[in-house]
N, C-alpha and C positions, 0 to 999 in steps of 0.2 A: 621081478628083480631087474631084469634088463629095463625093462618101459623106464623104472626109479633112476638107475641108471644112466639113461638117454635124458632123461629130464634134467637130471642132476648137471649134465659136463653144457648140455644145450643152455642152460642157467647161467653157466659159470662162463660158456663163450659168450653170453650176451651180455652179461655184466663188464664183462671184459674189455669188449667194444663200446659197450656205454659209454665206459668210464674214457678210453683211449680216444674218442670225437672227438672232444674238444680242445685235446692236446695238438689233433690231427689240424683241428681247424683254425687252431691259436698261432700256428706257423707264419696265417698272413695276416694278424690282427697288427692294429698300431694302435701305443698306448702314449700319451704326451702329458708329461704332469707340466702346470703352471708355472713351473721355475726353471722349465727347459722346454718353452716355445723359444723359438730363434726368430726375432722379430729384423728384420731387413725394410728396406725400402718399397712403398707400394709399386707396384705396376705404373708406367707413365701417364697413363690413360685416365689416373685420378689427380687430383689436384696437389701440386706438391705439398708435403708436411704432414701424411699418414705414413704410417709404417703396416706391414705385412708381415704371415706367418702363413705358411703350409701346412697344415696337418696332418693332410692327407689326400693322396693320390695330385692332380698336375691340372689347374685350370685354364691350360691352352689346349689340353687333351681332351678328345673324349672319354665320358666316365665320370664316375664320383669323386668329390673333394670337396672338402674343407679348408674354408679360407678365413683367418682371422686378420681384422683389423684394426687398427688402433687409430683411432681421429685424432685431432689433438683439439686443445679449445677454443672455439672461432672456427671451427671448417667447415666448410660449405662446399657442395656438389650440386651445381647449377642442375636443371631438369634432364635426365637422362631418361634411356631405355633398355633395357640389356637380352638377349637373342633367348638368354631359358628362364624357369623358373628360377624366383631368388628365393630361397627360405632363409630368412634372418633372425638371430637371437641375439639381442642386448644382451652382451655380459657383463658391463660395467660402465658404470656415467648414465647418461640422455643422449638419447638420440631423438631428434626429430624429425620425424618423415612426412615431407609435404608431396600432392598428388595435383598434376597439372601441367602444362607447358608454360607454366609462368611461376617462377620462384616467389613466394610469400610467406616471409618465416612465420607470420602472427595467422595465417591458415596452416601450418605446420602440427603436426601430432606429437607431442611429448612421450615419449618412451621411454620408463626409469627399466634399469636394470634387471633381468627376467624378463623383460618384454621379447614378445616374437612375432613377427611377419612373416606373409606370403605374397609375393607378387607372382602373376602371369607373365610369360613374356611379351613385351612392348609396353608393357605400363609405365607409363609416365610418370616419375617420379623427384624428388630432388630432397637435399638433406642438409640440415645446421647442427652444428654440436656447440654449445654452451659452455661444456668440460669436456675434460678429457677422457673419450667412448670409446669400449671396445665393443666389435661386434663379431659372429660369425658368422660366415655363409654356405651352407651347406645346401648343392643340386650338383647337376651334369656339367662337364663340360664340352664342347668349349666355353670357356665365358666369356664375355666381353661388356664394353659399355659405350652406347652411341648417346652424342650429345643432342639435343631438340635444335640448338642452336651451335654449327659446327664450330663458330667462333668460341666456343666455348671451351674446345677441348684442349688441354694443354698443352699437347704434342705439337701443334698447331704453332704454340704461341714458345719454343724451343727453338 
C-alpha cells in the first residue's frame, strides 16, 4: 500500500512539473505576429531606403537575434562581408544574391519567397531586389557589414 502510495503522489509531482516547464520557460519567450513588427529605419551602414525590425534580442550585442528587413524595389548592396554567420530566409518578394567582389546582377541568384541562405563569415557577397523583399536574419551578434570597396559604404558618403 505505501510502495502504491509513493508511486501515486511521485506521479502526481512529476506530472506537476511537467506540466509547470513550460510556463517556467515561456517567461522569456518572444512572440511577434505580423501586424505588430515595428519597422524603423535600417542601420546606417546599409544603403538608404530599407527599413528594419528587431525581433529579438540586440545586433550590436553579443548573443542571438533576429533581424528583419524590408528592401524596397531597386536596392542594391554593393559586395559586402559581415564578421558572423548570416542565416537568411526570404519572407516575401526576390531576393537576389550574388557571390564575388564584383557586383553582377545577371550572375545574381534569384530567390522567390521561402528561400533560405547560409553564408560563413567573410564571404563575399552583394544583393539587387527587383520588388519590394523582406528578409530575416537570424545568428550572433555582434553584426556588422564591411564594404569590399570602402567607397562604397554610406556612412562614408554622409
Amino acid at each position: 500500500m505505501k510502495i502504491a502510495q509513493t508511486l501515486l503522489i511521485g506521479t502526481a509531482v512529476l506530472g506537476v512539473s511537467l506540466f509547470m516547464a513550460p510556463a517556467q520557460a515561456a517567461e522569456d519567450h518572444v512572440l511577434v505576429l505580423p501586424d505588430k513588427v515595428q519597422w524603423g529605419p535600417a542601420p546606417p551602414v546599409l544603403p538608404a531606403g530599407a527599413k528594419a525590425a528587431v525581433l529579438y534580442g540586440d545586433p550590436a550585442k553579443e548573443g542571438q537575434f533576429a533581424l528583419r528587413l524590408k528592401l524596397p524595389r531597386g536596392y542594391h548592396v554593393p559586395p559586402h562581408t559581415h564578421p558572423v554567420d548570416e542565416n537568411v530566409t526570404v519572407i516575401s518578394g526576390r531576393f537576389q544574391l550574388g557571390m564575388g567582389e564584383a557586383a553582377d546582377k545577371s550572375k545574381a541568384k534569384a530567390l522567390p519567397a521561402g528561400s533560405f541562405f547560409s553564408l560563413p563569415p567573410g564571404m563575399v557577397h552583394y544583393v539587387y531586389t527587383d520588388e519590394e523583399t523582406v528578409i530575416q536574419i537570424n545568428t550572433v551578434g555582434p553584426w556588422g557589414l564591411k564594404y569590399v570597396n570602402p567607397k562604397d559604404d554610406p556612412r562614408k558618403k554622409m
